[in-house]
C-alpha positions in Angstrom: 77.1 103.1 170.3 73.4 101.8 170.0 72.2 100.7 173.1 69.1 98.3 173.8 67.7 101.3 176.3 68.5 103.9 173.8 66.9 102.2 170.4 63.4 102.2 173.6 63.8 105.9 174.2 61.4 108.4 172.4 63.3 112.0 172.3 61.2 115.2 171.7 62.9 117.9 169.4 64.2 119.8 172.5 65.5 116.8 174.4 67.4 115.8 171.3 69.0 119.0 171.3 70.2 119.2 175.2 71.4 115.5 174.4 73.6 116.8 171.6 75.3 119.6 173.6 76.4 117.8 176.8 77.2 115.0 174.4 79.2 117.5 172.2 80.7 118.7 176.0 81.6 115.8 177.1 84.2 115.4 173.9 85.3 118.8 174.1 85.6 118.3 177.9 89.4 116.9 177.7 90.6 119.5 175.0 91.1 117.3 172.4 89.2 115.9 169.6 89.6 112.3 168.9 87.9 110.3 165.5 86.3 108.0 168.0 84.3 110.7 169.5 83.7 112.7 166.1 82.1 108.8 164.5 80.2 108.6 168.3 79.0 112.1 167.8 77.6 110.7 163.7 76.6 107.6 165.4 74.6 109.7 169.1 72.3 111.9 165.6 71.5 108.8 163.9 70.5 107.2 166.8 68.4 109.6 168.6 67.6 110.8 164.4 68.5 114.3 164.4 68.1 115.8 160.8 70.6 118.4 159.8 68.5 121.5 160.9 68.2 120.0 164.4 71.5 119.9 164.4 72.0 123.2 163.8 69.4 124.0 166.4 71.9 122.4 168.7 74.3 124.1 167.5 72.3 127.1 169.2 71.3 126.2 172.2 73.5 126.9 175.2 74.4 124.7 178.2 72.0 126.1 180.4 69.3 125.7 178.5 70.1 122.1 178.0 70.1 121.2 181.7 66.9 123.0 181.8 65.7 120.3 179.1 67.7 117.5 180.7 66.1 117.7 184.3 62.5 118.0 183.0 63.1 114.7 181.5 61.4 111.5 182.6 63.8 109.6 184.8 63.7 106.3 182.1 65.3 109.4 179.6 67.8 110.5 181.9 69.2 106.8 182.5 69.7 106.5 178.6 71.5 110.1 178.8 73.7 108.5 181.4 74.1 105.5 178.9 75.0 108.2 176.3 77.3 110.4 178.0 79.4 107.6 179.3 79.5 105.5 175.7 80.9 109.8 174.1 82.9 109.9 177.2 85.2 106.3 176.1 84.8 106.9 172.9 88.1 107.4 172.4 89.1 104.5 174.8 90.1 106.7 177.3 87.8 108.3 180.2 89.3 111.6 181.0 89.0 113.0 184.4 87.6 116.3 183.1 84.9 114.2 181.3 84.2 112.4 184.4 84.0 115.3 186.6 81.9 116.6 184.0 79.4 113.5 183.7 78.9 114.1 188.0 78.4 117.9 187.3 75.4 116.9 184.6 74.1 114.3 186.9 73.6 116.2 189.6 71.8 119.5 187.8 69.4 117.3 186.4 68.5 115.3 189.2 70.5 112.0 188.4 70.6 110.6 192.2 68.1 112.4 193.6 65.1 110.1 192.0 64.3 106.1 192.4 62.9 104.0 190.0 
């Protein structure tokens, strides 16, 4: 799942975090769990190197706050989210409509669209 953009990106603690939850949305966003998604979820925390009590920090933090995280992030960060949630999203080969709608949804609470580069 590496990207080039994503191995430039330089996460705080609390970004990390928001990524994990939408990312962890996007695979429960079709109602089933695939392998593909559970190995992208391994691969998305050693990427953006989230220890185990990150992790559980994540495991804590609700939606909203995340998309409170997610929009005060630098628009270079947001376009590696975008990378991100799209790579979990056909992770299992398949991009559901539910994880699609659910990409837009993200895009537009954070400010995806609304910025230029």
């Amino acid at each position: 799942m590496k990207t080039k953009n994503l191995e430039k990106a330089q996460f705080e603690a609390v970004e990390k975090k928001a990524i994990y939850v939408m990312a962890h949305e996007v695979v429960m966003a079709d109602g089933t769990v695939h392998p593909g998604e559970l190995e992208a979820m391994r691969q998305l925390q050693e990427d953006i190197d989230m220890d185990h009590d990150l992790i559980n920090e994540a495991k804590n933090t609700t939606v909203d706050e995340a998309l409170v995280s997610l929009h005060n992030m630098t628009f270079p960060k947001k376009k590696v989210l975008a990378q991100i949630l799209e790579n979990m999203a056909i992770s299992d080969k398949h991009l559901h409509e539910k994880e699609m709608q659910l990409i837009i949804q993200t895009f537009k609470n954070i400010g995806i669209g609304e910025e230029t580069e």
